[in-house]
N, CA, C and O atoms as CSV, one atom per row, in Angstrom:
chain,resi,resn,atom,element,x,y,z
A,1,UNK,N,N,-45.682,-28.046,7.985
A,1,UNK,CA,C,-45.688,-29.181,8.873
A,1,UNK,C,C,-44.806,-28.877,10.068
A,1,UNK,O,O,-43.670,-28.422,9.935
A,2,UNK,N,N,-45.314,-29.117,11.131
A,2,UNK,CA,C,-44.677,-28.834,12.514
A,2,UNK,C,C,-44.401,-29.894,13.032
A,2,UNK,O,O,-45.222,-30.742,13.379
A,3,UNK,N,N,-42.711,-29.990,13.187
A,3,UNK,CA,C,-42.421,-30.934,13.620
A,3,UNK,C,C,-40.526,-30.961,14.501
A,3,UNK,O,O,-40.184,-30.504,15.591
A,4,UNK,N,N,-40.110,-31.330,13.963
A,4,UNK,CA,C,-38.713,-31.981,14.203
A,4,UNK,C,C,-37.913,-31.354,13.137
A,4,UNK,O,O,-37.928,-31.887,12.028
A,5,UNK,N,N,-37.059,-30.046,13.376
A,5,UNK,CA,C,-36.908,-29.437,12.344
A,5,UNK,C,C,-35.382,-30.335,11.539
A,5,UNK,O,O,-34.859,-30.108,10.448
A,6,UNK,N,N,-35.027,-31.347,12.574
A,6,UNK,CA,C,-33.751,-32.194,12.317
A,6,UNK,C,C,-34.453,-32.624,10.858
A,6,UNK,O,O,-33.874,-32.228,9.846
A,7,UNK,N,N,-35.599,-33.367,10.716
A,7,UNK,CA,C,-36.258,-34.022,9.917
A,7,UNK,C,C,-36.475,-33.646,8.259
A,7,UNK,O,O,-36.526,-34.213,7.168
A,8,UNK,N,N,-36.577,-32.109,8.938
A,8,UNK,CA,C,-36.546,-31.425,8.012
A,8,UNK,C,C,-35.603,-31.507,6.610
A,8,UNK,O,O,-34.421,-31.263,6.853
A,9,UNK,N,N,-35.885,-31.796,5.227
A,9,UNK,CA,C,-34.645,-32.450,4.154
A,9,UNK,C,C,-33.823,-31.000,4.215
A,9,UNK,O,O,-32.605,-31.005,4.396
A,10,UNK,N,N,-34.624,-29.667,4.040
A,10,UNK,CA,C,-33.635,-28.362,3.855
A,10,UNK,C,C,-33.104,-27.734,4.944
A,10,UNK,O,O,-32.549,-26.642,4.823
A,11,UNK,N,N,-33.265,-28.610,6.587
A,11,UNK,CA,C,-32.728,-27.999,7.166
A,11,UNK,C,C,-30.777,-27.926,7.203
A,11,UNK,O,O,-30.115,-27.019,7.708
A,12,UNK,N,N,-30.264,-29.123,6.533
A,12,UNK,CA,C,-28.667,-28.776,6.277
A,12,UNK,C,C,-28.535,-27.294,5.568
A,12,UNK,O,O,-28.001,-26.242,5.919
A,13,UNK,N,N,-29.227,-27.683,4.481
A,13,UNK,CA,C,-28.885,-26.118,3.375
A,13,UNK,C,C,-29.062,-24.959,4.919
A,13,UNK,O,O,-28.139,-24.517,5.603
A,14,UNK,N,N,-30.276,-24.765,5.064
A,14,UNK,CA,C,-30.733,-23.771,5.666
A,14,UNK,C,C,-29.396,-23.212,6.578
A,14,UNK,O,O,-28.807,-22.134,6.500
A,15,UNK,N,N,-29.142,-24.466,7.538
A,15,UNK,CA,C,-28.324,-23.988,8.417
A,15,UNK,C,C,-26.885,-23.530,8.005
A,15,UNK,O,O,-26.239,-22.652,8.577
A,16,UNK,N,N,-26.480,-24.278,6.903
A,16,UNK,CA,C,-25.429,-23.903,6.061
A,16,UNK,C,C,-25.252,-22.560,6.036
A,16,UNK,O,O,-24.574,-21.904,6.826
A,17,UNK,N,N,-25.952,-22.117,4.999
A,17,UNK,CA,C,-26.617,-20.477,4.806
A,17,UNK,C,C,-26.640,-19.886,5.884
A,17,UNK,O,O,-26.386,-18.717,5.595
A,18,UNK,N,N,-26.830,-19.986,7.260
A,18,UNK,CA,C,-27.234,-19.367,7.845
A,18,UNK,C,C,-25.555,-18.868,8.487
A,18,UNK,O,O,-25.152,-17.708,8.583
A,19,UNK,N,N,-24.972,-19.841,8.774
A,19,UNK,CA,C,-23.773,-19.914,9.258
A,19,UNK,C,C,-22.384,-18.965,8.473
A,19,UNK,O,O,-21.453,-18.332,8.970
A,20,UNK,N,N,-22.854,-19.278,6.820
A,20,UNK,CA,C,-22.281,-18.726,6.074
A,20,UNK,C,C,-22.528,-16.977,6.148
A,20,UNK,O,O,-21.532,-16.266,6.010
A,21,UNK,N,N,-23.621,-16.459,6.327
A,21,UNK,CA,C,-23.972,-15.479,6.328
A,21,UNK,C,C,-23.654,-15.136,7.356
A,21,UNK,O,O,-23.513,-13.929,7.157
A,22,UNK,N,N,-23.337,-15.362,8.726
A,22,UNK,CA,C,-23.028,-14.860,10.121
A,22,UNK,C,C,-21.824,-14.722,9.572
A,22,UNK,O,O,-21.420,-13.591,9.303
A,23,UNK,N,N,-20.783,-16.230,9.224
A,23,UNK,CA,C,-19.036,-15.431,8.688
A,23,UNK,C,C,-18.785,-14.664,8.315
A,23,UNK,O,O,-18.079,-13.745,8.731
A,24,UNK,N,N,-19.508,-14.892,7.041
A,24,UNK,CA,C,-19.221,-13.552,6.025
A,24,UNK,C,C,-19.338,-12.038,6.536
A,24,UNK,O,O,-18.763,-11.033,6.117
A,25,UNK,N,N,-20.331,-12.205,7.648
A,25,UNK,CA,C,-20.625,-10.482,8.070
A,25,UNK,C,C,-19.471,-10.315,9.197
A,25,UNK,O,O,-18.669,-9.388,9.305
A,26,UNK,N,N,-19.596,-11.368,9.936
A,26,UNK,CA,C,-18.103,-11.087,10.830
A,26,UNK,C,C,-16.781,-10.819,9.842
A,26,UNK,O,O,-16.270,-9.744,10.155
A,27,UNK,N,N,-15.959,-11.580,8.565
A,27,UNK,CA,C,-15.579,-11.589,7.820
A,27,UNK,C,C,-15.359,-10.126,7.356
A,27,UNK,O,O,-14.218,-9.670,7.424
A,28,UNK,N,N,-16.461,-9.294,6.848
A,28,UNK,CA,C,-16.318,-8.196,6.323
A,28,UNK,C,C,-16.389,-6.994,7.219
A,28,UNK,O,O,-16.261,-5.831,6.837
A,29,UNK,N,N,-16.580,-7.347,8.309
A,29,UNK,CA,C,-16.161,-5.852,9.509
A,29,UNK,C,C,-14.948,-6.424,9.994
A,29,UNK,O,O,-14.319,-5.974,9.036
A,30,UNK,N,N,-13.863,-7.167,10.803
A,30,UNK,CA,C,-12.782,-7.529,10.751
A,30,UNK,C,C,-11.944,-7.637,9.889
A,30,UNK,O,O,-11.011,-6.835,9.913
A,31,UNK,N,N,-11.990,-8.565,8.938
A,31,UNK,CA,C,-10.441,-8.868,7.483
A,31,UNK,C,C,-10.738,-7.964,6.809
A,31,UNK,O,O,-9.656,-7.379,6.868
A,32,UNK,N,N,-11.386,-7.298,6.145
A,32,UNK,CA,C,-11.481,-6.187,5.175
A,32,UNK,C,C,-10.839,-4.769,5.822
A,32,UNK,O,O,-10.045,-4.326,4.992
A,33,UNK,N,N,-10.888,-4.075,6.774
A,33,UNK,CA,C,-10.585,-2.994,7.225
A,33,UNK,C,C,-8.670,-3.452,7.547
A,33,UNK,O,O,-7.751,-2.726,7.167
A,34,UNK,N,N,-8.535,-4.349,8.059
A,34,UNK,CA,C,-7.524,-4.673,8.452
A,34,UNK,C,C,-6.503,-4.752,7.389
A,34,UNK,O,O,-5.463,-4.095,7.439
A,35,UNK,N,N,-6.889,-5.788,6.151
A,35,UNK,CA,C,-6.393,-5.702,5.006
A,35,UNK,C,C,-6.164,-3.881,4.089
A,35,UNK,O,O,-5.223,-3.683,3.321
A,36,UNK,N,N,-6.811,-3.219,4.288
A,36,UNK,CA,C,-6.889,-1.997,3.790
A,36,UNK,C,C,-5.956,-1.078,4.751
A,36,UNK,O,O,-5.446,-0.111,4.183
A,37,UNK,N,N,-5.741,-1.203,5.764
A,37,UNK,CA,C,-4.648,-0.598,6.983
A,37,UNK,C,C,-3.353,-1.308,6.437
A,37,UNK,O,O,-2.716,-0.782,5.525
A,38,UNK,N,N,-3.029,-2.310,6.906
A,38,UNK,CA,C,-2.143,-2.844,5.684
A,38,UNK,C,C,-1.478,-2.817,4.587
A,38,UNK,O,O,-0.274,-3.033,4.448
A,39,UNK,N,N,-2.441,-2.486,3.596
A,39,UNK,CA,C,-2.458,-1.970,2.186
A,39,UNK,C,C,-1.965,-0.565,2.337
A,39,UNK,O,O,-1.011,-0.249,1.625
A,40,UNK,N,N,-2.427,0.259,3.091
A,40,UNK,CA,C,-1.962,1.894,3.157
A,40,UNK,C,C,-0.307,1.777,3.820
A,40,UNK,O,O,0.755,2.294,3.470
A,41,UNK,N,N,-0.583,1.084,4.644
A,41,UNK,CA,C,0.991,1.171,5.148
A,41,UNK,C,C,1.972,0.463,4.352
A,41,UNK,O,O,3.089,0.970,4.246
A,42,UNK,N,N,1.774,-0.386,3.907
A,42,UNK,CA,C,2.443,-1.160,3.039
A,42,UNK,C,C,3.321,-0.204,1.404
A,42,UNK,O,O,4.488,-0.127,1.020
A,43,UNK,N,N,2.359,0.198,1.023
A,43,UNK,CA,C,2.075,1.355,-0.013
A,43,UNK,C,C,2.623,2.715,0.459
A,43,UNK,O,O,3.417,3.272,-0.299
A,44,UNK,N,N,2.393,3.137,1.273
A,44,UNK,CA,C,2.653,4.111,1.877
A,44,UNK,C,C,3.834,4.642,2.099
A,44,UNK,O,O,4.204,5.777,1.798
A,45,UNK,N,N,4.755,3.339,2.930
A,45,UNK,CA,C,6.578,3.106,3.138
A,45,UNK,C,C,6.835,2.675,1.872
A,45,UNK,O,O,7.970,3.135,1.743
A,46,UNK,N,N,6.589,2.107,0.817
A,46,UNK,CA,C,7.058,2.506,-0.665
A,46,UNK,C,C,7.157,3.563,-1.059
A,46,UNK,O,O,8.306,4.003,-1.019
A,47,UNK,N,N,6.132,4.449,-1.594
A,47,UNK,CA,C,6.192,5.933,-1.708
A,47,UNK,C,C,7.175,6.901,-0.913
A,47,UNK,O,O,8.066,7.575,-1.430
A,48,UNK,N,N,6.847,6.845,0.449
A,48,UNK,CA,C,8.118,7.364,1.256
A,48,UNK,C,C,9.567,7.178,1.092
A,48,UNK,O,O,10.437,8.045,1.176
A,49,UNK,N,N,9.728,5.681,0.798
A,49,UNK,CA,C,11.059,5.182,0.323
A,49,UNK,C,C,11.342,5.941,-0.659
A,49,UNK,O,O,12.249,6.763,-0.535
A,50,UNK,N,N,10.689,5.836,-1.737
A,50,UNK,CA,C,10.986,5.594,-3.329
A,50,UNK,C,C,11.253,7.971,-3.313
A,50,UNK,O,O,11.903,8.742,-4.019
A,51,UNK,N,N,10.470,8.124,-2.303
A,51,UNK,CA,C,10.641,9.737,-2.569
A,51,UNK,C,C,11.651,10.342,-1.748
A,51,UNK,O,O,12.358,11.275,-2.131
A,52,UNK,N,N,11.718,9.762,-0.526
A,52,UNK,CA,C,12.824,10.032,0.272
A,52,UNK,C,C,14.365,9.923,-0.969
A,52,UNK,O,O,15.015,10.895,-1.354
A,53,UNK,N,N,14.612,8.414,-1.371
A,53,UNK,CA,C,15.458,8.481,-2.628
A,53,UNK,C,C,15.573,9.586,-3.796
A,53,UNK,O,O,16.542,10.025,-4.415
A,54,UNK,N,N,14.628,9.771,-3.830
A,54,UNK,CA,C,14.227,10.986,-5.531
A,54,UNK,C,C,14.877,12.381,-4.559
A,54,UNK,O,O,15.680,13.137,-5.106
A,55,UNK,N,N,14.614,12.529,-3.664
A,55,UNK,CA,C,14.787,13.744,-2.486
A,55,UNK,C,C,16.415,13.827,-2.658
A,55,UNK,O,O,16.924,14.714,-3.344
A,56,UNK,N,N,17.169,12.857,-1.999
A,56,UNK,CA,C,18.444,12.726,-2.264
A,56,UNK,C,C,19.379,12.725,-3.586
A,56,UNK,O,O,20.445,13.341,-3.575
A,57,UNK,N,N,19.027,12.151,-4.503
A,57,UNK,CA,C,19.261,12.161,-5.806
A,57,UNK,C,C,19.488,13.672,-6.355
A,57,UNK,O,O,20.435,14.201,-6.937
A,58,UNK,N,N,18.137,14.173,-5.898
A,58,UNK,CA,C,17.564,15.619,-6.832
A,58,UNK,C,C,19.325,16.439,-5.507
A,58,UNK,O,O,20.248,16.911,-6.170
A,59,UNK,N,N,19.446,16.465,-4.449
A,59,UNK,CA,C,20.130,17.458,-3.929
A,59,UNK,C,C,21.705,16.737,-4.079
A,59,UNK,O,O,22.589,17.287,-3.422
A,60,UNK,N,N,22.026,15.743,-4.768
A,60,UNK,CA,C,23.458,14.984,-5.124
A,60,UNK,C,C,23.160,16.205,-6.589
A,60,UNK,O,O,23.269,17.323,-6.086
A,61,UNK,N,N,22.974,16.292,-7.489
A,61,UNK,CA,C,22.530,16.204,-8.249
A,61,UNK,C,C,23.069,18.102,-8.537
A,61,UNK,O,O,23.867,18.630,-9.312
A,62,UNK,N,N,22.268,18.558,-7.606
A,62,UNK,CA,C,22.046,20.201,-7.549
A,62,UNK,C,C,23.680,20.365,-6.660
A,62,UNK,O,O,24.393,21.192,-7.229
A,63,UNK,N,N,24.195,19.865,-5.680
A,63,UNK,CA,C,25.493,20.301,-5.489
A,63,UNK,C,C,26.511,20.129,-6.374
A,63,UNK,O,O,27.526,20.823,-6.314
A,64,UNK,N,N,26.304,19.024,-7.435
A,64,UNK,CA,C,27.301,18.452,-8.173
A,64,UNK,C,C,27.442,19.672,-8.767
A,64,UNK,O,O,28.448,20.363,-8.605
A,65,UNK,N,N,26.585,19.965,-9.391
A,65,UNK,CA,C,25.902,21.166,-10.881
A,65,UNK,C,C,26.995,22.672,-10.450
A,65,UNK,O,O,27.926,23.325,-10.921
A,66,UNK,N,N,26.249,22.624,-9.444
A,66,UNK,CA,C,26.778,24.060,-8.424
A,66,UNK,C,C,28.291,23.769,-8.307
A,66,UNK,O,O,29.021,24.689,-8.676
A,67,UNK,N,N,28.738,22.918,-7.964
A,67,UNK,CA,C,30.090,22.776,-8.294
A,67,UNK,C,C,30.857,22.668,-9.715
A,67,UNK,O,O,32.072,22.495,-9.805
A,68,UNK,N,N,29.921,22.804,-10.876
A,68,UNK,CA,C,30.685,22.770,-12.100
A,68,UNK,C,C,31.122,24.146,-12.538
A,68,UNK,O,O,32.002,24.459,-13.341
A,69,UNK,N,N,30.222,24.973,-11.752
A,69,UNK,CA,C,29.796,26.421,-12.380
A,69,UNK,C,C,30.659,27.303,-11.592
A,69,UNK,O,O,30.750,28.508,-11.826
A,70,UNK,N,N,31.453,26.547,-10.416
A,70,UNK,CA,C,32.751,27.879,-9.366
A,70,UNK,C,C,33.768,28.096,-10.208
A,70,UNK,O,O,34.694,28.838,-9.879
């Protein structure tokens, strides 16, 4: 039936859906990549931290030693 698509009972759903599906695709090329850049850096300066520390430790550690043994 051709008409007045306002009239239409499924045109809410339809447009719903339709709208939803444009977000979502904007949604997943913007917040997703961004969140994952984030995530690496975030993660990333942990590891660095946490090894930079282990780095220091291990050479406190090896001078102490070296000094037991003069």
């Amino acid at each position: 039936m051709a008409g007045n698509p306002i009239s239409d009972p499924e045109f809410p759903k339809k447009t719903v859906d339709f709208i939803d599906r444009i977000v979502g695709a904007v949604r997943d090329r913007t917040t997703k990549p961004v969140v994952a850049v984030t995530r690496g850096i975030v993660f990333g300066s942990i590891v660095a931290v946490i090894a930079i520390s282990l780095v220091v430790l291990a050479l406190i550690a090896i001078m102490r030693l070296s000094l037991i043994h003069i």
